[in-house]
N, C-alpha and C positions, 0 to 999 in steps of 0.2 A: 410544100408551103402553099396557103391558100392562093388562086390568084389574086383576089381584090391586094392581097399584102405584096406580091410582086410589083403590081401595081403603082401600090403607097412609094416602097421603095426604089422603082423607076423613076418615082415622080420628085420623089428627094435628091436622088441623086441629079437628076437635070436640072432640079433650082441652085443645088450646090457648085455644079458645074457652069452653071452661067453666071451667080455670084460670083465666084470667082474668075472669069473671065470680063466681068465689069467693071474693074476694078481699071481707074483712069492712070495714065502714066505719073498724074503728081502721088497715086497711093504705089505704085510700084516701086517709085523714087524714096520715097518715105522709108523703105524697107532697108536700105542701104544704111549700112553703119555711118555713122558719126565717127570722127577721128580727132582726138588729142593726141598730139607727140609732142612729149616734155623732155626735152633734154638738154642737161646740165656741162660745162666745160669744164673737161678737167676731172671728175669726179670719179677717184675710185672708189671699187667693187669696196674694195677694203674698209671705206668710211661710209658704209649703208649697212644698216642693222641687218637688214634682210640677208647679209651672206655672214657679216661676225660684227659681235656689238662690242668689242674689245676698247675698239676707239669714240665712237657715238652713236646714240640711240637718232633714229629718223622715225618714228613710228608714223610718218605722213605716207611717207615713199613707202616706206614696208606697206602700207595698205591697199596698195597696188598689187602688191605679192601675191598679199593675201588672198586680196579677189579674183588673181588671175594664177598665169603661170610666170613661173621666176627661172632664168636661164644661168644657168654656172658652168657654161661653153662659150657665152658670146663674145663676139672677139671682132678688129675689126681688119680692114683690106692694110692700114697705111696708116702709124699711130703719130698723127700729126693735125691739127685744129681744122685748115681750110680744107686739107686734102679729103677727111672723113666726109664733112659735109656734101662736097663735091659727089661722092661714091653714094652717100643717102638720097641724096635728091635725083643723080640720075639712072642708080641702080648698074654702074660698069665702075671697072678699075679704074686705078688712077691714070695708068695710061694710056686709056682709053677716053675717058674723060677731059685730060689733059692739065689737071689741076694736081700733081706730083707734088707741090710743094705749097709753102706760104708764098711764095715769090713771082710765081708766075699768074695773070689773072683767070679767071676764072672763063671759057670758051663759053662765052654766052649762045651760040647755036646749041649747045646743050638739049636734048626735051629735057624736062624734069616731072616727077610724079604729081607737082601741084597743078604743071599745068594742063595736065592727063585729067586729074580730077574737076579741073575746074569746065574744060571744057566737056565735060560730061556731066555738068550741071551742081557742082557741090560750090558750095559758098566758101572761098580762102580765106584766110587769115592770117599773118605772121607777127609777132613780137618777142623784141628781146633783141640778140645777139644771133648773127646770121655771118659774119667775121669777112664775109667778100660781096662786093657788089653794093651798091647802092641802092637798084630798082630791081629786086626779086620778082622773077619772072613767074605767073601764075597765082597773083595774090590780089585778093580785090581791096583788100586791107595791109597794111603793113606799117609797124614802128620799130624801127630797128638801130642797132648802135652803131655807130662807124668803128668799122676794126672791132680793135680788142674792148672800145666801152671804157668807161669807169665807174668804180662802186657806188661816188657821192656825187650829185648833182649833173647828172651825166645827159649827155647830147643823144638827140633820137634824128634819125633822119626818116620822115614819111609822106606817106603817098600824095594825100590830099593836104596837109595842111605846111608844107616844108621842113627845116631844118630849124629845130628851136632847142633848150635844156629845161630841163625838168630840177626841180629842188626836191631833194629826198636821198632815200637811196635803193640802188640799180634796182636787186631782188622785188622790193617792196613795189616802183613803180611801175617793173614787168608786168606784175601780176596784176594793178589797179587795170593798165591797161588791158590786159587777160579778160576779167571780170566784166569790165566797160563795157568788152564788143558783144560777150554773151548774153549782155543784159539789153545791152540797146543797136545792137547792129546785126545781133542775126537775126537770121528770115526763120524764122521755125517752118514753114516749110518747104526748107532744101536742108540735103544732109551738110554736114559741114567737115571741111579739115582746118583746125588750129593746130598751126606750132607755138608752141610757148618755150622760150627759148633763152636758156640762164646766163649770165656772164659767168656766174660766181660757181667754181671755186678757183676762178681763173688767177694765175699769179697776176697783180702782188698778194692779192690777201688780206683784204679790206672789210672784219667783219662788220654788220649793223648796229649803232650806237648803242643799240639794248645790248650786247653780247658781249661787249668789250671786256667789261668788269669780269665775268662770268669766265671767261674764257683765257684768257692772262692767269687766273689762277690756278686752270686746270695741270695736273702732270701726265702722261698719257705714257703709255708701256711703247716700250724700244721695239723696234724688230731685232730679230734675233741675227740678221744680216747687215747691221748697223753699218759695224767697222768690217765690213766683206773684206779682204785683199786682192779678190778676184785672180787666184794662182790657179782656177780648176778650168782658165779662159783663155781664150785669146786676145789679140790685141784690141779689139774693138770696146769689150769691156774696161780694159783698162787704160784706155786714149779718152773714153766719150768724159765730158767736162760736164758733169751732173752733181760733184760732190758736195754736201750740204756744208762742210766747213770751206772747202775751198774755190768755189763757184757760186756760191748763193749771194747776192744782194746781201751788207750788211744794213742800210738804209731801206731799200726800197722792198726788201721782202723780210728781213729782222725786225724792221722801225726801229734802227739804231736811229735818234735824230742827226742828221751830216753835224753838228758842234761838235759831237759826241766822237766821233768818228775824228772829226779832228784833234779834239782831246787828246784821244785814247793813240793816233797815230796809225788809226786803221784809213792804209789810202781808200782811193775807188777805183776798183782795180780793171772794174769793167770798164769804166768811161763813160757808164749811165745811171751808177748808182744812185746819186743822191739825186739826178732829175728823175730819177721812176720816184722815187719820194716826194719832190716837190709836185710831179706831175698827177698822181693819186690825193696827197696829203695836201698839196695846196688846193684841191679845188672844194674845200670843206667849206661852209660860209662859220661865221664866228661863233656860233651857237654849237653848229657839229664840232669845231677843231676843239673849243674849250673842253669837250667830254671827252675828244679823244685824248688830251694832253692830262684831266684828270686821270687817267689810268695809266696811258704809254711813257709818261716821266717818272713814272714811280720803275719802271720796267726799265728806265734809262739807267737811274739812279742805281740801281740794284745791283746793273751789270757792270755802271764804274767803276763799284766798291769792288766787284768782283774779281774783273778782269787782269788787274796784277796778278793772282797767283793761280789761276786758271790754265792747265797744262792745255795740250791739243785735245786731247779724249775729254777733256771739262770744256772746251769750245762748242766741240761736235754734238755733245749730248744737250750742249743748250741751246745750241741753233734748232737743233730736232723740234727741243719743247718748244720755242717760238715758232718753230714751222706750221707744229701742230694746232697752236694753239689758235693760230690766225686762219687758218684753211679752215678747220672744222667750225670756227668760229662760223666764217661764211656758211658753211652749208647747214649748221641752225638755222636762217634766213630762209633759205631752198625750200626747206621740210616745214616748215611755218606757210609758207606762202604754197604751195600744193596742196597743203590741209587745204586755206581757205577755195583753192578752187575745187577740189574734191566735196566739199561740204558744200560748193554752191551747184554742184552737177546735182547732188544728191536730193539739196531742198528744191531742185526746179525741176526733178523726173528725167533727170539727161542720162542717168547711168545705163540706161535699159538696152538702149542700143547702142552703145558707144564703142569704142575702141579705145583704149590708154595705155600708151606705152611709155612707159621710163625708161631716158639711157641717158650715155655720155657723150661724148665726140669720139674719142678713147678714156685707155685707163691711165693710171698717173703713177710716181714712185713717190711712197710716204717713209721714206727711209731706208726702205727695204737697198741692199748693197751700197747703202749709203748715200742714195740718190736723189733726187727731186726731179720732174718734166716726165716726158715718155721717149714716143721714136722708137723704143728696142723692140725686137717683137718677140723678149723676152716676157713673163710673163702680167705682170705688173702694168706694163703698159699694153700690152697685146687683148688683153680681156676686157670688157667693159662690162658695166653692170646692163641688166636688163633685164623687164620684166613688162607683162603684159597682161591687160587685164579687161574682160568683153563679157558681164557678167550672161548667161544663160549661154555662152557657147561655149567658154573655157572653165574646166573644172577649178573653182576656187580652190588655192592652195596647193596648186600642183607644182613639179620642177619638172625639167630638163637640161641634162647633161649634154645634148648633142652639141656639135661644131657649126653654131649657126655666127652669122656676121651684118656686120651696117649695112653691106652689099645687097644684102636681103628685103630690106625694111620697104622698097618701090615695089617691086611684084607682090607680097605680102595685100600692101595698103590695096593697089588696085585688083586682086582678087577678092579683098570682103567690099569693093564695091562694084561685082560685077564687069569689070571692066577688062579686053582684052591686053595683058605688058606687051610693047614692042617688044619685037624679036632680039634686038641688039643690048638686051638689059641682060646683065650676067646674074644673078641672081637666082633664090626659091622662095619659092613663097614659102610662108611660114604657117599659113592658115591648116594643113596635115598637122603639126606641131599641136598646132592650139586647143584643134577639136578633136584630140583625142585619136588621131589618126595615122599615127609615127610609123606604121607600117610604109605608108606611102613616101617615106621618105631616105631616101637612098647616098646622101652626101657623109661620106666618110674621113674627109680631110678638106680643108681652107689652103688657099694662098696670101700669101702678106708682101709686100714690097715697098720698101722706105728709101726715099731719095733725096732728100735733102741736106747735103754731104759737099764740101764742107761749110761748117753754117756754123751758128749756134748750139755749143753743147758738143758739138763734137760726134754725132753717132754717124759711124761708118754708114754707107748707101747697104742692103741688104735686102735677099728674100729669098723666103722659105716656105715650108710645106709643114701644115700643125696637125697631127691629129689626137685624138684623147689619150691616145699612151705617148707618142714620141714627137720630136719637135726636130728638123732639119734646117739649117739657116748657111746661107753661102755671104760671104759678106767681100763685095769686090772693090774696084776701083783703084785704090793705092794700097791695096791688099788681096791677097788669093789665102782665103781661109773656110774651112767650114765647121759647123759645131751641130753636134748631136746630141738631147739631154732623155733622158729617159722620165718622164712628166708622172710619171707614177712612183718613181723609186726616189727621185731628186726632185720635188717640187719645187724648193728652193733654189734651181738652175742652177745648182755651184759645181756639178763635173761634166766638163765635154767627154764623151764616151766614144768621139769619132773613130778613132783609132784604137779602139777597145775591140780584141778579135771576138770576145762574146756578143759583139753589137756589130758582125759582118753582114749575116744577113738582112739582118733588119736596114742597114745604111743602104747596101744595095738597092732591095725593095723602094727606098723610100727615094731614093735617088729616081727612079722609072718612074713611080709617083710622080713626083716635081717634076720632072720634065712633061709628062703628061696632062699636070694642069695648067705647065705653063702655056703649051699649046692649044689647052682649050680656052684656055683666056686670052689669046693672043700676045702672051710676050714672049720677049724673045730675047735675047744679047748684043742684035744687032739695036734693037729700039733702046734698050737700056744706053747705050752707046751713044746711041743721036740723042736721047732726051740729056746725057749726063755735059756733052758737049755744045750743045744748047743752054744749058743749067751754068756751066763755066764762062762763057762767052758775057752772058746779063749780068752776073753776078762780078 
């Protein structure tokens, strides 16, 4: 090669090399992904198009899928509302975190990943439903519900402006406020993390006045596990107090109206049935209540006439359809209102660098064994949807099967923004996952542990070791039991195989396992012990 052209090219490469070295800490900053985490309470994988459109189309959510990678492994630590969250925010178990149940508060010494982020210069934000704590620690913004929230005209508790209620409803004024801060309270330039944070499809099941009509008249296909008898179980399955005809709210999640109930001579068997009704249904103002009773008295009506000669299998199959009808009701709302923030990432050029993940807290029972809630770390509630989408790093349209969990989502986040995770976060990043890179990832089995026993619902304290073929569950306290399912042969969990000599080895194997991870996660027997007596003592 000539020299003057070594030369040229000398001389390029040192303007290229100093361009690039001159580049100020705000354009380095810049380079860091933007983060949206949307995620919905309650939401099964089941009622998201993107895994089966059997029960409702979401084409909002599935456009997330689309663009990204969609997981049909995810799963989480502890399938219970406060406790998941607890595990997302600081990326360790529950018993490490200290937040094992609804019951106990949340260890505000905590770190959590927002305030990792924030103090690394990203702009926070939180709305929605956060279920503990008042003043979320690591948020420069925040409107959030106390507790559990409600659908219609519901209370926000926030940072700068106090405690006031909003008229509307929940879905609709998450997202007004979603939109609000994007448009007028971010700094475009700092990256940013929003949580946008659903109540809905949180029981009772309060769909939006648009949906009502719509959805009452829907009929929705059975699970094939309706009327389980659960004889392939042990006792755990058949103690927990889930069943859709004999557990479920007839007022407060049927919207039996309480006359009606009177009427009919159906008591209230819980001793909160008809206040979750008045406590939802009465805070409608007169405009909302008149359209709800346009449609839910005809629903009343129908089951009067009904219900004299309505056997128990004619009970259970219509509680189903009112279950369904009301749940997925809500999550129309959900998939409406993520459109609009998707569409406004879109027309404002936010998609480019961003990060978008959709999830749940956990997963939920739509019938399946006949049940309603979660807790089991059977599979229904054990799995959560999710999917994740970073247009130019993740191959639009992809999947993955691996064993990933909520546990994960804190090293994840602070690896696409550069940042080093504390050492004390049990977690992996997920970022090998996304970009194509699954060689680097070596996690072949989850731990799960549920503790909030005895409670509501009834599900025995339990935990086990999951991997893509086989599921091992020890379930203790006022029981010494374990159950083995084989996840490929029995998807439907209906035979423990513990004691199946063809499933010796594998049980053994998977027993060294479990103890294996319970060690690397720090639990142990004796802690289960101190938190379960702890746990009895408050309660």
């Amino acid at each position: 090669m000539p020299k003057n052209s070594l030369n040229i090219l000398f001389s390029l490469g040192i303007v290229a090399f100093l361009f690039s070295c001159s580049k100020t800490p705000q354009e380095e900053k810049q380079q860091r992904p933007n983060i949206i985490f949307i995620m919905s309470d309650d939401h099964a994988y089941q009622a998201i198009s993107a895994y089966d459109n059997k029960l409702i189309n979401t084409p909002n959510i599935d456009r997330i899928a689309n663009m990204g990678m969609l997981f049909t492994n995810a799963c989480v630590t502890n399938s219970i509302c406060a406790p998941s969250r607890a595990t997302i925010l600081t990326g360790k178990h529950s018993h490490l975190n200290g937040k094992t149940d609804n019951i106990f508060p949340f260890d505000t010494t905590n770190v959590t990943f927002p305030q990792i982020l924030q103090d690394a210069g990203y702009q926070t934000a939180m709305f929605g439903k956060l279920h503990f704590g008042n003043n979320p620690k690591g948020f420069d913004q925040f409107k959030i519900l106390p507790g559990q929230g409600t659908y219609y005209n519901p209370t926000f508790i926030t940072k700068n402006e106090g405690t006031y209620d909003v008229e509307g409803y929940v879905t609709d004024i998450i997202t007004d406020m979603t939109l609000d801060w994007l448009q007028n309270e971010r700094k475009e330039e700092e990256p940013f993390l929003l949580m946008y944070l659903h109540k809905a499809p949180h029981r009772e099941w309060l769909p939006a006045e648009r949906h009502i009509a719509e959805f009452t008249q829907k009929e929705f296909p059975e699970p094939v596990t309706l009327f389980d008898d659960y004889s392939g179980r042990g006792s755990a399955a058949k103690e927990a107090e889930m069943n859709l005809l004999k557990h479920m709210n007839w007022a407060g999640d049927s919207k039996l109206y309480p006359q009606v109930m009177d009427e009919l001579g159906i008591p209230d068997a819980s001793g909160w049935d008809k206040r979750a009704f008045e406590r939802e249904v009465g805070r409608m103002n007169p405009s909302q209540r008149a359209n709800w009773d346009k449609t839910y008295t005809q629903v009343n009506e129908d089951f009067k006439k009904a219900f004299p000669g309505m056997s128990e299998e004619d009970k259970m199959r219509w509680r189903y359809q009112r279950y369904m009808q009301d749940y997925l009701g809500t999550i129309a709302a959900v998939d409406e209102n993520i459109g609009k923030v998707l569409d406004y990432l879109e027309a404002n050029g936010l998609m480019e660098n961003t990060i978008i993940v959709y999830t749940s807290d956990q997963g939920f029972y739509l019938g399946e064994h006949g049940w309603f809630d979660k807790r089991f770390v059977y599979n229904e509630s054990f799995k959560t949807p999710l999917m994740v989408a970073w247009p130019g790093k993740i191959k639009a349209g992809s999947r993955s099967d691996v064993m990933v969990q909520n546990l994960d989502f804190a090293q994840t986040f602070l690896e696409a923004a550069q940042i080093q995770a504390p050492a004390d976060m049990q977690g992996e990043s997920l970022i090998p996952l996304l970009t194509g890179n699954s060689d680097q990832w070596n996690r072949d089995a989850v731990y799960y542990h549920y503790y909030e026993y005895p409670s509501i619902h009834m599900v025995k304290r339990h935990y086990a070791i999951v991997t893509r073929e086989y599921k091992l569950i020890h379930f203790y306290y006022d029981v010494d039991e374990w159950e083995l399912y084989d996840r490929a042969n029995d998807p439907h969990e209906l035979k423990n195989v513990y004691d199946d000599p063809a499933y010796s080895e594998i049980r053994e194997k998977l027993h060294k396992d479990l103890e294996a991870l319970r060690e690397k996660y720090g639990d142990s027997s004796e802690i289960s012990q101190e938190l379960l007596e702890r746990y009895l003592e408050r309660i």
